[in-house]
Gaussian input, Z-matrix of N, CA and C with variables (Angstrom, degrees):
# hf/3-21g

backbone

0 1
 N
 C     1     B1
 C     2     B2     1     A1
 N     3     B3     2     A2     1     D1
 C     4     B4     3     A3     2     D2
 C     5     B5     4     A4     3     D3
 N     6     B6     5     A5     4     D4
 C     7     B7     6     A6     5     D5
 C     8     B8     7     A7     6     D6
 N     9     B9     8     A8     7     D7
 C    10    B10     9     A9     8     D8
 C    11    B11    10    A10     9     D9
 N    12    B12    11    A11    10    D10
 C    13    B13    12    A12    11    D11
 C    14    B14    13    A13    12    D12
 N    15    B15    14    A14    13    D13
 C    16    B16    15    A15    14    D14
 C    17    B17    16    A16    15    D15
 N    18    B18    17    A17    16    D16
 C    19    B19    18    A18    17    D17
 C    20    B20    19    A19    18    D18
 N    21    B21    20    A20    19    D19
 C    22    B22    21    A21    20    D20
 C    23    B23    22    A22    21    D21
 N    24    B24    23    A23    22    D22
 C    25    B25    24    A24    23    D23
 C    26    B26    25    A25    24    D24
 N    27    B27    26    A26    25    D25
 C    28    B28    27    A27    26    D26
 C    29    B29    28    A28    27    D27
 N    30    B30    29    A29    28    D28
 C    31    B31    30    A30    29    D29
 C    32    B32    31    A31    30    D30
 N    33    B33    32    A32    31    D31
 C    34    B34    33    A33    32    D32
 C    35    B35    34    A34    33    D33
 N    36    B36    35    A35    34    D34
 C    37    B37    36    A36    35    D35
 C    38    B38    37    A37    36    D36
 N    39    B39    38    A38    37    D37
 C    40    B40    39    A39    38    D38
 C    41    B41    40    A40    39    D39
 N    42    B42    41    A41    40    D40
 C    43    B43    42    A42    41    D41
 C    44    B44    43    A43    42    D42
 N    45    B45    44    A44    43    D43
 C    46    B46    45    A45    44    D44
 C    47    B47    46    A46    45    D45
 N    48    B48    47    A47    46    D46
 C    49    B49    48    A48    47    D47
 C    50    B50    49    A49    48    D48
 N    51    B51    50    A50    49    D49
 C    52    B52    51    A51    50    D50
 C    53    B53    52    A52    51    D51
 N    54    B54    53    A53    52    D52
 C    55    B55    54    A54    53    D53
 C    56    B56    55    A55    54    D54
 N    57    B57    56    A56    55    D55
 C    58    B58    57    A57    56    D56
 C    59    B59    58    A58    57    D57
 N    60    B60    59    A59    58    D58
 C    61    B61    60    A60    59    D59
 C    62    B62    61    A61    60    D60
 N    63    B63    62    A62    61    D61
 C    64    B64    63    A63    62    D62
 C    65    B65    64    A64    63    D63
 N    66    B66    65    A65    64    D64
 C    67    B67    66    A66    65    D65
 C    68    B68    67    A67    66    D66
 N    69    B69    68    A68    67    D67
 C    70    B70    69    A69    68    D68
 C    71    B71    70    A70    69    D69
 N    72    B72    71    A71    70    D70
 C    73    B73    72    A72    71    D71
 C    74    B74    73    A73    72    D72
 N    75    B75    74    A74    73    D73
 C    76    B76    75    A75    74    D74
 C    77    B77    76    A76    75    D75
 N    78    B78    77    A77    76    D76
 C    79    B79    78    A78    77    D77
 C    80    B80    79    A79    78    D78
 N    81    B81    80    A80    79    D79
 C    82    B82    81    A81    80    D80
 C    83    B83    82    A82    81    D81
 N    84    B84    83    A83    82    D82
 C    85    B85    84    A84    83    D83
 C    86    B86    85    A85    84    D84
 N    87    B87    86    A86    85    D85
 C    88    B88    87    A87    86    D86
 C    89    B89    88    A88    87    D87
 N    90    B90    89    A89    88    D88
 C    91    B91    90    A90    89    D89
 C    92    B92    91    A91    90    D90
 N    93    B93    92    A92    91    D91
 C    94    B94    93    A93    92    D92
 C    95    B95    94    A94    93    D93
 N    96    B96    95    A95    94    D94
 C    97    B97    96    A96    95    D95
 C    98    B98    97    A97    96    D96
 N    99    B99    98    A98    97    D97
 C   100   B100    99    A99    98    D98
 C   101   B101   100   A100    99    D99
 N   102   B102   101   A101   100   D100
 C   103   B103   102   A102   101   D101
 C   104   B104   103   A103   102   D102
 N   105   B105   104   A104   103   D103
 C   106   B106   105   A105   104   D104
 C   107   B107   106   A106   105   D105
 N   108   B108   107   A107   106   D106
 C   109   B109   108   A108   107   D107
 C   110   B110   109   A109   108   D108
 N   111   B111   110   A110   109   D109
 C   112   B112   111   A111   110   D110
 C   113   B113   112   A112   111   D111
 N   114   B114   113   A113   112   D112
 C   115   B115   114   A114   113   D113
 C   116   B116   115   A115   114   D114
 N   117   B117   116   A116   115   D115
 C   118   B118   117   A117   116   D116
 C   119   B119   118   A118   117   D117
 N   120   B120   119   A119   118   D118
 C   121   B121   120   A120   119   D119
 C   122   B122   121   A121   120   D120
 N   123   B123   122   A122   121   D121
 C   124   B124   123   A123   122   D122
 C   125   B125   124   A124   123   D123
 N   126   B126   125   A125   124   D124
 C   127   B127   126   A126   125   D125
 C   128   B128   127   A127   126   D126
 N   129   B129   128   A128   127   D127
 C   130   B130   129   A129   128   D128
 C   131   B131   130   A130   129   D129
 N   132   B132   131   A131   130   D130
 C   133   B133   132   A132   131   D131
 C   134   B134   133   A133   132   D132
 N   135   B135   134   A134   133   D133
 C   136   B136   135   A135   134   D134
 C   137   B137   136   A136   135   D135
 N   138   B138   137   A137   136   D136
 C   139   B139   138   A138   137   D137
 C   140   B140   139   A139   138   D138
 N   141   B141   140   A140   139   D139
 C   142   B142   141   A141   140   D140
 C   143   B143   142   A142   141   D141
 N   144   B144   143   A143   142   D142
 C   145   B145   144   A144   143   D143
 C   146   B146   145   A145   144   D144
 N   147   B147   146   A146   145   D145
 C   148   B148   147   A147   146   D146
 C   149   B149   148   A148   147   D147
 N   150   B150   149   A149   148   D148
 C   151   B151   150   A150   149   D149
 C   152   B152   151   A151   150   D150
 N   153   B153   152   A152   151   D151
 C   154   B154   153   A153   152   D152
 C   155   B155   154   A154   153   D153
 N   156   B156   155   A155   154   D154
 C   157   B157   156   A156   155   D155
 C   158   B158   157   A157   156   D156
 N   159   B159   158   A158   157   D157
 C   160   B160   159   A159   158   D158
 C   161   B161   160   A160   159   D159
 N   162   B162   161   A161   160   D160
 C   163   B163   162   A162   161   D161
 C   164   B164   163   A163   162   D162
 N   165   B165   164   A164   163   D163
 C   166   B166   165   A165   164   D164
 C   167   B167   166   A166   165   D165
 N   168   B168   167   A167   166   D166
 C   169   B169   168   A168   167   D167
 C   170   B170   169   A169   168   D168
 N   171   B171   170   A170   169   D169
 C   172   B172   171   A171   170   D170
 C   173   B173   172   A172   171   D171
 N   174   B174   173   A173   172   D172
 C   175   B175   174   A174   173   D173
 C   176   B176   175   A175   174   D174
 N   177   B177   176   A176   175   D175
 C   178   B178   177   A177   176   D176
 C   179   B179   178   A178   177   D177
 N   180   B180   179   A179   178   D178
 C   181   B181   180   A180   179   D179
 C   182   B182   181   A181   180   D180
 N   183   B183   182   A182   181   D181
 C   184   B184   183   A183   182   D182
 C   185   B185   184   A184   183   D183
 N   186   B186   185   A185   184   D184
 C   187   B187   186   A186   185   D185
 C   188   B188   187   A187   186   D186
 N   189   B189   188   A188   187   D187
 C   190   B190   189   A189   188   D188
 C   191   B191   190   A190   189   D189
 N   192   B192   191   A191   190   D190
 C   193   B193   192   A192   191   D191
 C   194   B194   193   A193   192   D192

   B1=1.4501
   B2=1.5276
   B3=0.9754
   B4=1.4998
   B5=1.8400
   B6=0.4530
   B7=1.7147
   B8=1.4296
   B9=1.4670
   B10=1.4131
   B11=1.4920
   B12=1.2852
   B13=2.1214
   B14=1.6597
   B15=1.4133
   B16=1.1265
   B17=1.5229
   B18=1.1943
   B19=2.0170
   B20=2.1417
   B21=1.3066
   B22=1.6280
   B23=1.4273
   B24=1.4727
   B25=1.0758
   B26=1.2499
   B27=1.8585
   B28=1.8571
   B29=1.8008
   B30=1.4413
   B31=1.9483
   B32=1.5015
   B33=1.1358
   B34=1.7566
   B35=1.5112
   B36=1.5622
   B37=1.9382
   B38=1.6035
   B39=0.8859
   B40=1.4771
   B41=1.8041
   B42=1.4672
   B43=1.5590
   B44=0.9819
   B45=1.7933
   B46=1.4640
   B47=1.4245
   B48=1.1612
   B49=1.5172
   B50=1.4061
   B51=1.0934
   B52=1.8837
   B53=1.3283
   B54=1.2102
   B55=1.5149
   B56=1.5536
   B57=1.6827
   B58=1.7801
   B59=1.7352
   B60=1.0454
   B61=1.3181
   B62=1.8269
   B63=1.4100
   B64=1.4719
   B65=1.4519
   B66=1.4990
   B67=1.3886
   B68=1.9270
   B69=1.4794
   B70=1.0685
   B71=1.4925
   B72=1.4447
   B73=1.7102
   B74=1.8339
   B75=1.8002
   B76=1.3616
   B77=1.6145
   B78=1.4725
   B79=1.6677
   B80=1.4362
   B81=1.4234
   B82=1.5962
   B83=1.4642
   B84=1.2939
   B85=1.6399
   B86=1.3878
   B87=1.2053
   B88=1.7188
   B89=1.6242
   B90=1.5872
   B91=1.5166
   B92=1.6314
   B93=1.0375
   B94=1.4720
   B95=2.1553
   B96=1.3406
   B97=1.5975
   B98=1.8970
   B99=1.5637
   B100=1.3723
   B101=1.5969
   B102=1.2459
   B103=1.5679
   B104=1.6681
   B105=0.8972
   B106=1.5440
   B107=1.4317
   B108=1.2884
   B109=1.2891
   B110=2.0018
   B111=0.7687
   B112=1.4528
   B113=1.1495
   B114=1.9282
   B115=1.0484
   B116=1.6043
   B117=1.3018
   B118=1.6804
   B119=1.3878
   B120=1.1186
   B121=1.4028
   B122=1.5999
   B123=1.6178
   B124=1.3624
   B125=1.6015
   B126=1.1974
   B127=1.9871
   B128=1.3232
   B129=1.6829
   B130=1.6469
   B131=1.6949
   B132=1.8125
   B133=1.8418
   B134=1.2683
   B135=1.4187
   B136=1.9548
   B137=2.0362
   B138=1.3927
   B139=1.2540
   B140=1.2373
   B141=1.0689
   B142=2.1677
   B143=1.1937
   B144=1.6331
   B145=1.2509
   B146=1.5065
   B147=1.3315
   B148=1.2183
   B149=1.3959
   B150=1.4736
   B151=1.6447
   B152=1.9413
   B153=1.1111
   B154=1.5755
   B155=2.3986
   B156=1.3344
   B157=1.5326
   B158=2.1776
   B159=1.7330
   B160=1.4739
   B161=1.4651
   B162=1.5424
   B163=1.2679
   B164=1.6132
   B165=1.6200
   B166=1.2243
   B167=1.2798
   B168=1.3282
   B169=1.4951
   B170=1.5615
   B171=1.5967
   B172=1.7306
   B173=1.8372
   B174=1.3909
   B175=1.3127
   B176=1.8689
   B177=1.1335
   B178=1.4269
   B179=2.4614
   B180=1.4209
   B181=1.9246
   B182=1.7658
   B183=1.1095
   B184=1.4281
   B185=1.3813
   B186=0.9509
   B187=1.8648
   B188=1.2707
   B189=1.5390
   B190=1.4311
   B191=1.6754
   B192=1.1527
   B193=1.2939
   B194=1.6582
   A1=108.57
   A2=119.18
   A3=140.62
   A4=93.49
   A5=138.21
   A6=145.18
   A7=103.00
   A8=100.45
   A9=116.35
   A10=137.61
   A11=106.02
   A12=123.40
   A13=90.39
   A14=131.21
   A15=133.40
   A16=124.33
   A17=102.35
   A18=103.58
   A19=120.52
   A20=67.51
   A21=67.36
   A22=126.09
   A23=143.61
   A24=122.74
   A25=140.64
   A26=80.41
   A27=119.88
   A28=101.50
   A29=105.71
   A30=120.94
   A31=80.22
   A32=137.89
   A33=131.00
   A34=74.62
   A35=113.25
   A36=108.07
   A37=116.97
   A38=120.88
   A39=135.96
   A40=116.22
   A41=103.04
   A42=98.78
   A43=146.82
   A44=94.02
   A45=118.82
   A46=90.86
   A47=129.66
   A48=138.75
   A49=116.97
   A50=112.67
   A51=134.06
   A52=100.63
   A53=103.43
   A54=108.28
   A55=103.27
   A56=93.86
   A57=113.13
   A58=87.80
   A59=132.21
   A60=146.99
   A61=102.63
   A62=92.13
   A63=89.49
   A64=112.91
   A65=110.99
   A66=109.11
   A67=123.52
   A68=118.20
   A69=130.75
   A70=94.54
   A71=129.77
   A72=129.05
   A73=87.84
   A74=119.29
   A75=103.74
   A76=107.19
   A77=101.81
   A78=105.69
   A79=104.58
   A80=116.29
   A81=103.38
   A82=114.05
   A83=120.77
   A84=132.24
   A85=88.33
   A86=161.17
   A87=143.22
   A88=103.52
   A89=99.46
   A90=124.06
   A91=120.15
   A92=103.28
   A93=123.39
   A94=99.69
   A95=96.96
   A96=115.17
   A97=90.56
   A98=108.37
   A99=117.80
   A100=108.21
   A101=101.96
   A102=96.30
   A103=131.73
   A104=144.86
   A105=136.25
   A106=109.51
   A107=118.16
   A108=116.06
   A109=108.48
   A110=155.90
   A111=170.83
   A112=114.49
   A113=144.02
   A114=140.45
   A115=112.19
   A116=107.34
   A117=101.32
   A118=101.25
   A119=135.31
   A120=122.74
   A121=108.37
   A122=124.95
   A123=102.44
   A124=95.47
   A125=94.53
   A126=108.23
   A127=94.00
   A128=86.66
   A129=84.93
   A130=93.96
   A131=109.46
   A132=118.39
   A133=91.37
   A134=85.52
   A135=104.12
   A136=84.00
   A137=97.43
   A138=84.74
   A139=158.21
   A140=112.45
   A141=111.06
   A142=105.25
   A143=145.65
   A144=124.63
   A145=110.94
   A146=135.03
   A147=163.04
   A148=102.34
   A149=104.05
   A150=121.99
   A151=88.14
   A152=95.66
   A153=110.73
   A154=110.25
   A155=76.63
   A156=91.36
   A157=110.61
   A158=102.61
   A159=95.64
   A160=112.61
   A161=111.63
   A162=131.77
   A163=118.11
   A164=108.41
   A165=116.29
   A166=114.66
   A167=111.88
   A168=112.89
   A169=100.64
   A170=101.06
   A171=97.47
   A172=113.80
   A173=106.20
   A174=101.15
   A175=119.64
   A176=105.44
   A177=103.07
   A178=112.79
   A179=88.19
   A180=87.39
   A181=100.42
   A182=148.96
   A183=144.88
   A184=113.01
   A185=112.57
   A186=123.27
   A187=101.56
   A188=130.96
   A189=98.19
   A190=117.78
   A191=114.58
   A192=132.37
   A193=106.29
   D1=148.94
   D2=-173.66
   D3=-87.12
   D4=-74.83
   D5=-168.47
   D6=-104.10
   D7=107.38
   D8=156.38
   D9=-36.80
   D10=-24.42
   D11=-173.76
   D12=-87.98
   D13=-28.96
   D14=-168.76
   D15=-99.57
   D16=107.22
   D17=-166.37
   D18=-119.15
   D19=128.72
   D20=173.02
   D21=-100.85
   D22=-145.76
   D23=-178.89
   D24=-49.66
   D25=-53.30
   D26=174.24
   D27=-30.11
   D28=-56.83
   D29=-154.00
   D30=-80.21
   D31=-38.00
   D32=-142.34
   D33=-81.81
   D34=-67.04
   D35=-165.96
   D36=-50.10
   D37=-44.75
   D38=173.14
   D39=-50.70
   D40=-44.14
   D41=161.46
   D42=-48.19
   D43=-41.10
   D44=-156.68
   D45=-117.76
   D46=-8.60
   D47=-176.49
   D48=50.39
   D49=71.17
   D50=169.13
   D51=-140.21
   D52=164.42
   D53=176.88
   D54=-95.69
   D55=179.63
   D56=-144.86
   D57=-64.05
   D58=-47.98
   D59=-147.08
   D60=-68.62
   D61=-32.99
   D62=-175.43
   D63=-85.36
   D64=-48.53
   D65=149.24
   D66=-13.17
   D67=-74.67
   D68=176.20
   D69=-47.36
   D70=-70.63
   D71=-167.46
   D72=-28.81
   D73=-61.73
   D74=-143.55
   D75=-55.65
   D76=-30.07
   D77=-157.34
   D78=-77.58
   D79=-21.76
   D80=173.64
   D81=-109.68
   D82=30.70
   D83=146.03
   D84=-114.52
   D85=23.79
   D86=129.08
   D87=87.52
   D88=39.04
   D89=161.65
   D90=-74.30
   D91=-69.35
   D92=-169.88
   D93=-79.65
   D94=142.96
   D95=-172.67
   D96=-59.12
   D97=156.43
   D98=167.62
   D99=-52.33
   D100=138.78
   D101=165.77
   D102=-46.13
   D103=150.83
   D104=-175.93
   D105=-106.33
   D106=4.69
   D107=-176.96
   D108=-172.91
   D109=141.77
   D110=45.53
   D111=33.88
   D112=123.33
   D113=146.41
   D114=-136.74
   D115=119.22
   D116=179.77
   D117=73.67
   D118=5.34
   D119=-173.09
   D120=105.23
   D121=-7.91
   D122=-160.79
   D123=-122.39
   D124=128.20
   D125=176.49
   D126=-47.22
   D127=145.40
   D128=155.46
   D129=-170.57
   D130=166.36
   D131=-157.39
   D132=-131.84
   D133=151.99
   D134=-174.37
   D135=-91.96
   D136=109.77
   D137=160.26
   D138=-39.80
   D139=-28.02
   D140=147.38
   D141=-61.62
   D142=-21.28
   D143=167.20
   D144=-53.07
   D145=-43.28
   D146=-132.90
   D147=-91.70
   D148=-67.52
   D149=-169.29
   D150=-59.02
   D151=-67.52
   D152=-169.67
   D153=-37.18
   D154=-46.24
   D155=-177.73
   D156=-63.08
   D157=-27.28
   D158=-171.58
   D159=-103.18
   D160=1.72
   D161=148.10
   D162=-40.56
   D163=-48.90
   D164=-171.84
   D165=-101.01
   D166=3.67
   D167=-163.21
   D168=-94.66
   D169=153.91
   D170=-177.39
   D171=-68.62
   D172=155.76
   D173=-177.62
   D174=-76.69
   D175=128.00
   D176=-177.03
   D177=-46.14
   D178=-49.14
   D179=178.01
   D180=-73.88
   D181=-17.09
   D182=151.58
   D183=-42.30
   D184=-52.36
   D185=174.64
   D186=-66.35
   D187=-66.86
   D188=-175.27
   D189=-106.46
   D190=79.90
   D191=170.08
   D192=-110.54

């Protein structure tokens, strides 16, 4: 990526530490926030969308407790 504030799967999986693929699973079960931007065809999030979005997201050890 050209701009660091701007992330695509690769940065989204790496945050949250899953791989890219699962990332994609969230966004096409209507997990992950709309993309904030389009280039060439490929979504991509202003990272405070991101940070902001796993704030709200359920906790992975909550689920399996």
């Amino acid at each position: 990526m050209t701009d660091p504030g701007i992330w695509s799967y690769k940065e989204i999986a790496a945050h949250i530490r899953v791989q890219p693929a699962t990332v994609r699973a969230y966004r096409k079960h209507g997990l992950l926030p709309s993309p904030d931007l389009v280039r060439a065809g490929r979504p991509l999030w202003y990272a405070e969308t991101i940070r902001q979005w796993v704030t709200r997201r359920p906790s992975q050890r909550r689920r399996h407790r």
